[in-house]
C-alpha positions in Angstrom: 241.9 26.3 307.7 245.7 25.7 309.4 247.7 23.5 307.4 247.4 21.3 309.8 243.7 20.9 309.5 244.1 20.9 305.6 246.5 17.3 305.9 244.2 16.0 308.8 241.3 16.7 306.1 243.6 15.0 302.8 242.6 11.3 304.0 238.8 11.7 304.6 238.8 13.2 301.5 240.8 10.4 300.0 238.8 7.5 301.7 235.6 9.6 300.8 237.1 9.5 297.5 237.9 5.6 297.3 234.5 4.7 298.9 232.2 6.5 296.2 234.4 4.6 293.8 233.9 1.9 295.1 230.0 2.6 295.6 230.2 3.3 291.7 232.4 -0.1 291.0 229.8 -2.4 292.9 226.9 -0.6 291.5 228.3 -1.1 288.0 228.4 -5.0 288.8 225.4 -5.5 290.7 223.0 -3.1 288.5 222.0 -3.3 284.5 221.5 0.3 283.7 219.2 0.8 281.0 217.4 -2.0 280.3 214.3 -0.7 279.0 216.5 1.3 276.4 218.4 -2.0 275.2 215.1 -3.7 274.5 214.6 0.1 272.3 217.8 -1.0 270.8 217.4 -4.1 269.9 213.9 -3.5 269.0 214.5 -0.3 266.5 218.0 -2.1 265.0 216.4 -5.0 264.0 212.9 -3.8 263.5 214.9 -1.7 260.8 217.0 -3.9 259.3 214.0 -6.5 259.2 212.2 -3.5 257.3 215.3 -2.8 255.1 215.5 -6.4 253.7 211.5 -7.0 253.0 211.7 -3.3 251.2 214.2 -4.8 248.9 213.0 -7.8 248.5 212.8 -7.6 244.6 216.0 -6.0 244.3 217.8 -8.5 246.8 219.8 -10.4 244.0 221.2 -7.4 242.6 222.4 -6.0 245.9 223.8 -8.9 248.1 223.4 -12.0 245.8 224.4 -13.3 243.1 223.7 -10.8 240.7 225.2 -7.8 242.3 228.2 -6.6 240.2 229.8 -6.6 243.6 230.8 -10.3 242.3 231.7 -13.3 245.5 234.9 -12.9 243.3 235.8 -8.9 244.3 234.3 -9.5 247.5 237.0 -12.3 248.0 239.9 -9.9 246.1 239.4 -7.0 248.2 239.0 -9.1 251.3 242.5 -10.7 250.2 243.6 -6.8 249.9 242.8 -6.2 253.1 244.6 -8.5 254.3 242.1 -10.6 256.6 242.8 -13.4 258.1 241.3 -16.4 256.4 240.4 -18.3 259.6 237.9 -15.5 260.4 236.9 -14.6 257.4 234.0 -17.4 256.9 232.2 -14.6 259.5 230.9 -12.1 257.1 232.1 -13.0 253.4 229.6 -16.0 254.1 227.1 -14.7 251.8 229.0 -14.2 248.8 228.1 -17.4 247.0 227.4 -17.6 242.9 224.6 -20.2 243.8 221.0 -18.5 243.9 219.0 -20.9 245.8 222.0 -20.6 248.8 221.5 -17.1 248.7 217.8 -17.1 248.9 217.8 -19.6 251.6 220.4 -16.9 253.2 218.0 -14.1 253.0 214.9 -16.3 254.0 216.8 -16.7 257.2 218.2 -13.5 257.9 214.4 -12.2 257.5 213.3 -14.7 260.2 216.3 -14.2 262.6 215.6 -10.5 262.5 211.8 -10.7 263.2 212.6 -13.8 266.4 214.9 -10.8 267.4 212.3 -7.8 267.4 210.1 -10.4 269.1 212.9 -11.3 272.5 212.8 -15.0 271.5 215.8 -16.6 273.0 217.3 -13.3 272.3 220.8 -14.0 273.7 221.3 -16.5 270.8 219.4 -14.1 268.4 221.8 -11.5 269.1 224.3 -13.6 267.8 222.7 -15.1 264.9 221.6 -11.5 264.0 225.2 -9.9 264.6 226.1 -12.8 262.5 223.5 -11.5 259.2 224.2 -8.1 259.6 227.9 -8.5 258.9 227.4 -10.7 256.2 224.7 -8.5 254.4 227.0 -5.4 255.2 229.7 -7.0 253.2 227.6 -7.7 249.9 226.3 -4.5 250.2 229.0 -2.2 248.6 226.5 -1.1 245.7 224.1 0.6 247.5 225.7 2.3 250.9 224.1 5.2 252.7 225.6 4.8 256.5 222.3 2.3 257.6 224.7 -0.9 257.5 227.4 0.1 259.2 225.4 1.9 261.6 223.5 -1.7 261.8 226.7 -3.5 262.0 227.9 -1.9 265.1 224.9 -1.5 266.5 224.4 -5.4 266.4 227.7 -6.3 268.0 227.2 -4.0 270.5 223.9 -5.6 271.2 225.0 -9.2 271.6 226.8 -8.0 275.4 223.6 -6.1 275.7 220.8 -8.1 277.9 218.2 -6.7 275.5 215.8 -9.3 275.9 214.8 -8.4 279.9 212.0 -6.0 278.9 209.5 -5.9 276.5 210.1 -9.6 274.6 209.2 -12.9 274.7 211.8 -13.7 277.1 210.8 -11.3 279.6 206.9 -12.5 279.7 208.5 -16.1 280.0 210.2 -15.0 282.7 207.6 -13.5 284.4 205.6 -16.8 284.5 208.3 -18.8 285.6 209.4 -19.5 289.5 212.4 -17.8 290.5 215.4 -20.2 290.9 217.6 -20.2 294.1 220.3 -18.3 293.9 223.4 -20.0 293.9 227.1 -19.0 293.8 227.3 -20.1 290.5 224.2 -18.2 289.4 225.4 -15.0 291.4 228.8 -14.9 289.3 226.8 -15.6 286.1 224.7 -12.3 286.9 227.6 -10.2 287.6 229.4 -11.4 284.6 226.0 -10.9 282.2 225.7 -6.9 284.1 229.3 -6.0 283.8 229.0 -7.1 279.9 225.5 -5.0 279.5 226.7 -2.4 281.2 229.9 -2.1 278.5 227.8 -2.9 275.7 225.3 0.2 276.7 228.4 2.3 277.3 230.2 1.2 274.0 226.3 2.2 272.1 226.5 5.8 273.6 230.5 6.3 272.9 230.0 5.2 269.4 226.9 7.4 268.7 229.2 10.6 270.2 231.9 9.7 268.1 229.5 9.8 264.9 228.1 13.5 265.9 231.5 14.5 267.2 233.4 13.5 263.8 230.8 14.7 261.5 230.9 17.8 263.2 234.4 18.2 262.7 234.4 17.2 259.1 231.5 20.0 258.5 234.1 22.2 260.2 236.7 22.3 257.7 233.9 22.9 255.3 234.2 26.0 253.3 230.3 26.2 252.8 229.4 24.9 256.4 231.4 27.6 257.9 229.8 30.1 255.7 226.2 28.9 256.6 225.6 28.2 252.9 225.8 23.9 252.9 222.2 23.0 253.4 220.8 25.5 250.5 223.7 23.4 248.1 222.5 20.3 249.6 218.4 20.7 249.1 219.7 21.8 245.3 221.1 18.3 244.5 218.7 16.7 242.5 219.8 12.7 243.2 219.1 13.6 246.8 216.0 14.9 246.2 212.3 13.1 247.7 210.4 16.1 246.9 212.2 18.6 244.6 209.6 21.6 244.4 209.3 21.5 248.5 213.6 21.8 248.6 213.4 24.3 245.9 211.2 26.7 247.9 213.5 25.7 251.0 216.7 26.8 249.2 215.4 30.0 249.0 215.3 30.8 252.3 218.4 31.7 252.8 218.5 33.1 256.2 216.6 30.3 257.7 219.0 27.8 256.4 222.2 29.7 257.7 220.9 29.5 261.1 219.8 25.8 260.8 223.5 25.1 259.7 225.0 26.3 262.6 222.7 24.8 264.8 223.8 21.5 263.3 227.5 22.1 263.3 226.5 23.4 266.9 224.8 20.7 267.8 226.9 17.7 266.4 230.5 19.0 267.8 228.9 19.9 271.4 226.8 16.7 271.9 228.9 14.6 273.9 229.1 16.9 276.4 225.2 18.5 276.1 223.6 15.3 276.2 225.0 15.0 279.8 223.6 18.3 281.0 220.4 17.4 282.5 218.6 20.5 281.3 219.9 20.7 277.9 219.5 16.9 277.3 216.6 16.5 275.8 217.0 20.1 273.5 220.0 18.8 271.6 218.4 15.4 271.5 215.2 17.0 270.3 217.9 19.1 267.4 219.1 15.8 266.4 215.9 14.4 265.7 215.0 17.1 263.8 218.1 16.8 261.9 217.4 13.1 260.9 213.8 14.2 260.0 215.0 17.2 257.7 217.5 14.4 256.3 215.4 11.7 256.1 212.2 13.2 254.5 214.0 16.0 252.3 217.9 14.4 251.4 216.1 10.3 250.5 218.0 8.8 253.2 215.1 7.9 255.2 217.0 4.3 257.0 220.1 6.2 257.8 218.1 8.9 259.7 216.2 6.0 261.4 219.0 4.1 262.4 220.6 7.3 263.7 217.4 8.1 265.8 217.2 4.7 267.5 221.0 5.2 268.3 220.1 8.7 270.3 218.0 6.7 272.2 220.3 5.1 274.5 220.8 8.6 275.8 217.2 8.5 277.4 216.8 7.3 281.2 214.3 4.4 282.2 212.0 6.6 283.8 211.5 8.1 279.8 210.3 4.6 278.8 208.3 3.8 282.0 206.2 6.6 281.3 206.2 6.3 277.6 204.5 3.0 278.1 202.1 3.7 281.3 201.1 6.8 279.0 200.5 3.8 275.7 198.8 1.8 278.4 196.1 5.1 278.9 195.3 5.8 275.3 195.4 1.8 274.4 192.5 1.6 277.3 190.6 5.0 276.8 190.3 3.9 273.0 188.9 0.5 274.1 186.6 2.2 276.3 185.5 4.1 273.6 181.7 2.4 272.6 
């Protein structure tokens, strides 16, 4: 190629350039990208905080009410240490009250906001209301912390852009029965807006659960016992950690095995922003990660920070996943019906 081929060629490159971004700008206003795994989302999030709070239902007082040694007074102190500003504030100290039947009213309705949000009823406000209890149940619970509320609490205001409630929820089958509207300018602009935001909220989900592998990979890194393949046999030895202590005794001992599974998990966590983009190697390092959580969850007793973890990977898996997921649920549902 002359040079003077090679400039003729610079601005059909650039306008090539400009009109795929453009392509990629209008399809990012027009079209909600994963929908089917927002109503995942919102499903697994609050399906698991729901779970979380009936599971601790006789131990609620002592870790988010009145009883809790995490007193309304230190949570008020170390808010004032933080330096928050007051105005706000009301948004998640709101639950640290000395009164017990304003407490239990509390948690009566957190419980029912959570379920009306598994369910897709009038999710938009849901998501809000739900955002809303998560932060203030994340507040009062400094006692008893494994990673699940945060996790929850970011999850949940990530959600509210989310338009989680288009598949699989009362909203959608509503919608489904109802006659379409015309479309109006007004109603055009409104959907543009609503994508945009769904689109960010998605995008924000998937950044944030990257940052969590990419920064606990790191942290393993500097990790005398991680670099020398030896953490997980010190880890299945701690005995406050441990659901079933004969079955991690007879895993400690394998010494080899758990050398490799280390650096597959160091592996694993520091390449997965980038692997979970690589079509063929997707699905591998999301299939690692599950197996991480299980190991973690079953073997370490942190069986909700595993789950929350899980249902966070799942933003990572494309619509076509789900549609088959449920057209093969739809087969066995039917053959076992079938079945005289």
């Amino acid at each position: 190629m002359t040079l003077r081929q090679a400039s003729a060629a610079v601005p059909a490159v650039t306008e090539d350039g400009g009109r795929g971004m453009r392509e990629r700008l209008h399809t990012a206003i027009r079209t909600p990208f994963g929908l089917y795994g927002a109503a995942v989302l919102r499903i697994g999030v609050s399906g698991l905080f729901l779970l979380n709070l009936l599971r601790e239902a006789g131990h609620a007082d002592r870790l988010w009410g009145p009883g809790s040694p995490y007193t309304p007074e230190l949570l008020r102190a170390s808010i004032e240490a933080r330096g928050a500003d007051g105005r706000l504030s009301w948004w998640y100290t709101w639950l640290g009250t000395p009164s017990p039947d304003y407490f239990w009213a509390a948690y009566v309705l957190a419980v029912a906001v959570s379920a009306l949000y598994l369910l897709g009823w009038h999710t938009r406000l849901m998501a809000v209301l739900f955002a809303f209890v998560v932060a203030g149940f994340y507040m009062r619970s400094t006692v008893a912390s494994s990673g699940f509320e945060l996790l929850s609490l970011l999850f949940a205001n990530y959600l509210v852009l989310c338009a989680s409630g288009r598949r699989w929820s009362l909203d959608a089958r509503r919608a489904a029965r109802a006659t379409p509207a015309p479309v109006t300018p007004y109603e055009e602009l409104r959907r543009r807006v609503v994508t945009v935001l769904h689109n960010a909220g998605m995008a924000l989900i998937a950044f944030q659960v990257m940052v969590v592998y990419a920064t606990a990979g790191l942290y393993k890194l500097r990790g005398a016992t991680w670099r020398d393949g030896s953490a997980l046999h010190y880890a299945l030895r701690l005995d406050d950690f441990a659901t079933f202590p004969e079955l991690s005794g007879r895993l400690a001992g394998q010494g080899s095995v758990l050398t490799l599974l280390a650096y597959v998990t160091l592996a694993s966590q520091l390449l997965f922003p980038v692997l979970v983009f690589v079509p063929r190697l997707k699905y591998a390092v999301l299939g690692v990660m599950l197996g991480t959580h299980a190991g973690i969850g079953l073997l370490l007793a942190l069986p909700m920070f595993s789950a929350i973890t899980v249902v966070g990977d799942l933003v990572f898996l494309p619509t076509m996943f789900w549609l088959r997921a449920a057209r093969a649920a739809r087969l066995l549902r039917s053959s076992h019906a079938t079945i005289p």
